[in-house]
N, C-alpha and C positions, 0 to 999 in steps of 0.2 A: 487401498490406493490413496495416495497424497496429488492432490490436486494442487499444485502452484498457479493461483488467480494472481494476474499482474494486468498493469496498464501504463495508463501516465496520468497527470494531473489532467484533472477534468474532462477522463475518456468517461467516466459514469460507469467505473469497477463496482463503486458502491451496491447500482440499482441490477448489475449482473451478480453480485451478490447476493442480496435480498432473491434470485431468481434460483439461486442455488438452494439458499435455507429455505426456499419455500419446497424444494423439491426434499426437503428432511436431512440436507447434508449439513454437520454441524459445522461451524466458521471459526477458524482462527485468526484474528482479525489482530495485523502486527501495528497499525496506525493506532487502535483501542489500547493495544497492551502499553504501545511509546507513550498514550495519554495518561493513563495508569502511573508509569511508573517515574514519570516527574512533578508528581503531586507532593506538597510537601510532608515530607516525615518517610516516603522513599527514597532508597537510595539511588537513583539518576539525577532525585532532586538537588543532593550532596555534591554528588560528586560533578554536575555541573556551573554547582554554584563556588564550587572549589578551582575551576578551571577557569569558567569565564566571570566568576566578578557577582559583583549584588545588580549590576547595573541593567541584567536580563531578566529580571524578577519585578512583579508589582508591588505595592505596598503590602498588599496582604503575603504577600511570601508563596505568591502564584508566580508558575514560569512565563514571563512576557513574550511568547511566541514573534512577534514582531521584533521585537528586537533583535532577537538571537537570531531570526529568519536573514536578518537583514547581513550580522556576520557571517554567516555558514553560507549564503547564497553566495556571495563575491569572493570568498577567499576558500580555495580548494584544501589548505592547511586548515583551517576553521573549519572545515564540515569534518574534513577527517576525523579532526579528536571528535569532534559529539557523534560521529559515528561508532569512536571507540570505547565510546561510553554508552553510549544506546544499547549498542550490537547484541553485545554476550545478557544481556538483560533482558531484552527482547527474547532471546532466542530461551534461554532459561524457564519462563514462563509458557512461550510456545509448546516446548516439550512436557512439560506440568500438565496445558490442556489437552495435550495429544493422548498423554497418557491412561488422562480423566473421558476422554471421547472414547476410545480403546476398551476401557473395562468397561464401557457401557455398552459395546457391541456394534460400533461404529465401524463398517468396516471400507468407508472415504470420507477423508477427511481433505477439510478446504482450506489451506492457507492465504491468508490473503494478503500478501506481500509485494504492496506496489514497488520498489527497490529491489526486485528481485533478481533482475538483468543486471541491474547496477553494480550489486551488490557482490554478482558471479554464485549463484544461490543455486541455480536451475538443478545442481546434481540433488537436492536435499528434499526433490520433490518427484513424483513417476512421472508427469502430468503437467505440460505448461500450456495452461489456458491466456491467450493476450486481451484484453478488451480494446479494438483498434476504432479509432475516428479520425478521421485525416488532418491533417496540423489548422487548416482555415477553422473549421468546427470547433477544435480541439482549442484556438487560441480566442474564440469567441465566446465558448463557453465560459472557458476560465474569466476571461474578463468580466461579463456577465454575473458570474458568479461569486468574485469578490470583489467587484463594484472596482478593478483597477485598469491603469492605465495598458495601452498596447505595451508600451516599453518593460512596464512592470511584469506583465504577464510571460512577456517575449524571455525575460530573464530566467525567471522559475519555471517554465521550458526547458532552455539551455543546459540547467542543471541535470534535469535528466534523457537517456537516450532517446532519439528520438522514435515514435510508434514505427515506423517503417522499419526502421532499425532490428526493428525487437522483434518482430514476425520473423526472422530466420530463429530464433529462438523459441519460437511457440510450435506445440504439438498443435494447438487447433487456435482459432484463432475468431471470436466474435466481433464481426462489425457493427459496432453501436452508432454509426452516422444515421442511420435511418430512424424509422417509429421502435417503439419498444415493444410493440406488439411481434415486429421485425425480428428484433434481437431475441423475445422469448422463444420464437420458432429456432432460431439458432442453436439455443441452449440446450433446448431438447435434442435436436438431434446429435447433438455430441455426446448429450449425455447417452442417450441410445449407443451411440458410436461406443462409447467408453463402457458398454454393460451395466450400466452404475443405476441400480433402482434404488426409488425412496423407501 
């Protein structure tokens, strides 16, 4: 069974992940693999510095995440292309780990694909788990969490759908507004639900 783990920025998918690996399920984690493969001397790193310029890049010939953040957030043509250079790169290595999880006798596997809704992904997984917090929460944390403004926050949001949204898309759906002790009781019994031992 493939587990599709999705949320939204700063529902805390992270710390319901950690709750997954702890239960022995291996993670395929597609934020890790995007971090991966625009390192330099990869080819995402190429091929977006061939699209968008030197000017997204730091001196060392590291991707300036801030920058490029700041084209691809405002302009719906901009996120496109570096989604169409991400995509098939991501998903390439994705199947790499699936495969390497598989001959070890893995028999669920966790993707962890915040983009998942966005993306129209859901067929490529058995299993849509959401990790839901309500938008106040959700727009406090983020702020909180990268020291930024309402407005700033409110944007990178906007980009993606909103959690209320995406619950007609989840087979099950953990509410992390509460404690986390909260949410581990959650986890469990879905995982019960889902026959899925460690």
């Amino acid at each position: 069974m493939i587990i599709g783990l999705t949320g939204g920025i700063a529902s805390g998918k992270s710390f319901i992940a950690e709750l997954l690996q702890r239960n022995g399920l291996p993670i395929i984690d597609a934020d890790q693999i995007a971090k991966k493969i625009v390192e330099p001397g990869e080819k995402a790193h190429a091929l977006i510095k061939e699209r968008f310029g030197n000017g997204v890049f730091h001196d060392d010939d590291t991707l300036h995440r801030k920058k490029l953040g700041v084209i691809i957030f405002n302009d719906e043509k901009e996120r496109q292309a570096l989604n169409d250079i991400m995509h098939p790169l991501i998903q390439e290595e994705s199947t790499r780990q699936q495969r390497h999880y598989e001959e070890k006798g893995h028999r669920t596997i966790v993707y962890d694909i915040p983009l998942l809704v966005e993306n129209n992904r859901m067929d490529s997984v058995d299993q849509v788990l959401l990790v839901f917090v309500d938008e106040k929460t959700q727009l406090e944390r983020l702020m909180e969490r990268d020291n930024s403004s309402e407005e700033e926050a409110k944007s990178r949001m906007a980009s993606q759908i909103p959690l209320d949204e995406k619950k007609k898309y989840a087979d099950e759906i953990v509410d992390n507004s509460g404690s986390r002790l909260d949410s581990e009781k959650q986890v469990e019994k879905i995982l019960k639900k889902w026959n899925v031992r460690s």
